[in-house]
N, C-alpha and C positions, 0 to 999 in steps of 0.2 A: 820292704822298701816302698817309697810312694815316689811318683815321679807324674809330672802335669804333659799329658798325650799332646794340648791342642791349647792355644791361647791367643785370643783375639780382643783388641784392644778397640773400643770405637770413640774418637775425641769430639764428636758431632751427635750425639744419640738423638730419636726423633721424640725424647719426653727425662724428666731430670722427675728422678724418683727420692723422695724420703723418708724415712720410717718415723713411725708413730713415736712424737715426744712433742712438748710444752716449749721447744726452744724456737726461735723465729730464726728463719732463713731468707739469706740477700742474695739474689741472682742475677747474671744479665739476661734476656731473652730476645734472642738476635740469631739469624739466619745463617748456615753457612756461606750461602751463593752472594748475602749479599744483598736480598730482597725483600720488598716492606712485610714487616710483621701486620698484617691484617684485624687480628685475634690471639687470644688467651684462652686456653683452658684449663681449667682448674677443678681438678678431684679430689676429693678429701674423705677421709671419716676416721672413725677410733674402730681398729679393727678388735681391739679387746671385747670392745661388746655386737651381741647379734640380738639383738632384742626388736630392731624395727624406726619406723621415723611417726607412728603415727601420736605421738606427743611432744613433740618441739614446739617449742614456745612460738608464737606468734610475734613478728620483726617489731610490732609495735608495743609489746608487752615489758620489753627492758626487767627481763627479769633477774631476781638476787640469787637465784640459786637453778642449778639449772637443772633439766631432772634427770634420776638418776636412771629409771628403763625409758623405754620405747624413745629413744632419742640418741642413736650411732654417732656422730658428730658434734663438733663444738661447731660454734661460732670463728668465723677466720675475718682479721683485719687486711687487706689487698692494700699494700700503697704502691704506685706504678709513675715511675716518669721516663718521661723521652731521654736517651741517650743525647738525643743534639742540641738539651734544653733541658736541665734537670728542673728551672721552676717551673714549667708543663706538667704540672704532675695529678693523681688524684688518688682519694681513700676511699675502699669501697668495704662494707661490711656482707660477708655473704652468708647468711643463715640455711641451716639447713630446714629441708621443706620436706615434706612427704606425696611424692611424685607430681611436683608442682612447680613453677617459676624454672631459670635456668640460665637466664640470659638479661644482660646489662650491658646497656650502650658505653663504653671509654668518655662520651659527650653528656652523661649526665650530671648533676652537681656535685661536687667532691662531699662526701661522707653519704652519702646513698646506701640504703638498707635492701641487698636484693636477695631472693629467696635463691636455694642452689637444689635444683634436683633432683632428690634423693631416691633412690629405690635400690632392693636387695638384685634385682636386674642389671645395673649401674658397672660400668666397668673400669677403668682397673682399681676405682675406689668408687665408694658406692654414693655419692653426692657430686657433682657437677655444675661448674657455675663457668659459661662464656661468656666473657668481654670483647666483644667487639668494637667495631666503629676507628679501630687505631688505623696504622697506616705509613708510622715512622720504620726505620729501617733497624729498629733495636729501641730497647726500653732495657729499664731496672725496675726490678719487681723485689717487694719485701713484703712476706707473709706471717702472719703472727696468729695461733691458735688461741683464743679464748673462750674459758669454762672447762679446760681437758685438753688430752693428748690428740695429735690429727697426724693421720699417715699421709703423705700427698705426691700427688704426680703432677704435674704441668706436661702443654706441649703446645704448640701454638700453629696457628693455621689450619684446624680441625686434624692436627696431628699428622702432617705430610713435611715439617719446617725439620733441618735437622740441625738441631740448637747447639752454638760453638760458644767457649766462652765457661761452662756453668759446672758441667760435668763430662767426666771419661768413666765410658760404660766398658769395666772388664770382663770379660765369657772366660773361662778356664775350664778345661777338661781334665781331673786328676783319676790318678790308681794308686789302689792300695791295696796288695796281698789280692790280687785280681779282678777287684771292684773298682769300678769307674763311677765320679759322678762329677755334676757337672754345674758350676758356680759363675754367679753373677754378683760382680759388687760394683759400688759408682765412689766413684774419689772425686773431689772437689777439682779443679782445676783452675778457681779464681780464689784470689785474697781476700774477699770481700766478708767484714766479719758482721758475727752471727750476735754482736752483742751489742750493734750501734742502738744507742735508746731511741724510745718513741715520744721521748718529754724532753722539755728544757731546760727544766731545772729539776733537781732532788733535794730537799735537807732530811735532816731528822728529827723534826718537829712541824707544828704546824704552818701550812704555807698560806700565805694570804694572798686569793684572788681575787680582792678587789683592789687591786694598788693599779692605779692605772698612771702610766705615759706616755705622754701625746707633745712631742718637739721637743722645746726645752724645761717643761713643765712636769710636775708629779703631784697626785694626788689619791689621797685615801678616800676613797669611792666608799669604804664600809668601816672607818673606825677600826680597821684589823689592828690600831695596837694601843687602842683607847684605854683599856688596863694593864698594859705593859711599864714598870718602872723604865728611866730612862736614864743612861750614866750621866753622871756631872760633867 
């Protein structure tokens, strides 16, 4: 017979954890009490590998392939805006680094390349990137792994804030046949989905970026359909 000793529910936890995958997650990150988020923290890495950080690409090398040892982490895209003003918002790329960089101001210019962290010391994922400089009373944060899978924790206010809104952290105590053990999982507790794109448009052919519009005018900036037949 199994039967759960002991279960504790917490709807506030002080960090919203996710297992390693390629899918991007949309959060709120806001206080219980009620009180300005100051800061973000954000850990990251691909716990399938243990190889080290000291070959990661360099933030200005925009590389095509990324490598495959000494480099535990992808690349994460940060896009973060105010709750009381979604067009406040900004995109941050945070690369991983080999016990180096770690920290980027919220007031820097939107798409800023900052290095995150990394060392096998590093807790409770071994890469670390704080944003500071905020100050609102809650934001939306949407993180997206690029080059590979990323396990990640957030928690805000150097991890004292007890974040409502994002996740419910369950503790359970089971038995079975006289063995106990003892389990943690995290449920969703907002609708907020995992599939909003990062783009504006998609087809399935080629798209042309140089079609530009400005008022009530339109213009082919590059010829994009200079060999294109065109119906009668």
């Amino acid at each position: 017979a199994a039967s759960y000793t002991c279960m504790f529910v917490d709807p506030s936890p002080t960090s919203l954890v996710y297992s390693s995958s390629d899918t991007q997650h949309i959060m709120p990150i806001k206080n219980k009490d009620g009180s300005p988020v100051t800061s973000i923290e954000v850990y990251w890495d691909n716990p399938a590998s243990s190889t080290g950080f000291s070959s990661c690409p360099s933030p200005t090398s925009n590389p095509k392939l990324w490598p495959a040892t000494q480099c535990d982490a992808p690349l994460l895209r940060l896009d973060i805006v105010n709750e009381t003003g979604l067009s406040v918002g900004k995109t941050f790329f945070a690369y991983p680094a080999n016990a180096v960089g770690g920290l980027v101001g919220f007031g820097l210019t939107t798409g800023t390349t900052a290095q995150g962290n990394c060392s096998s010391a590093q807790t409770p994922n071994r890469c670390k990137l704080v944003i500071n400089g905020l100050g609102s009373t809650g934001y939306y944060m949407r993180v997206r792994s690029i080059y590979g899978p990323a396990a990640l924790t957030i928690t805000g206010n150097g991890g004292i804030s007890e974040l409502t809104g994002a996740q419910a952290l369950v503790d359970a105590t089971g038995k079975a046949s006289d063995v106990e053990r003892r389990i943690q999982v995290r449920i969703q507790t907002n609708k907020l989905p995992s599939s909003s794109p990062l783009y504006g448009i998609e087809g399935t052919d080629k798209v042309c970026k140089q079609f530009q519009i400005d008022g009530s005018t339109a213009e082919d900036k590059g010829s994009c359909w200079a060999n294109v037949n065109t119906p009668d």
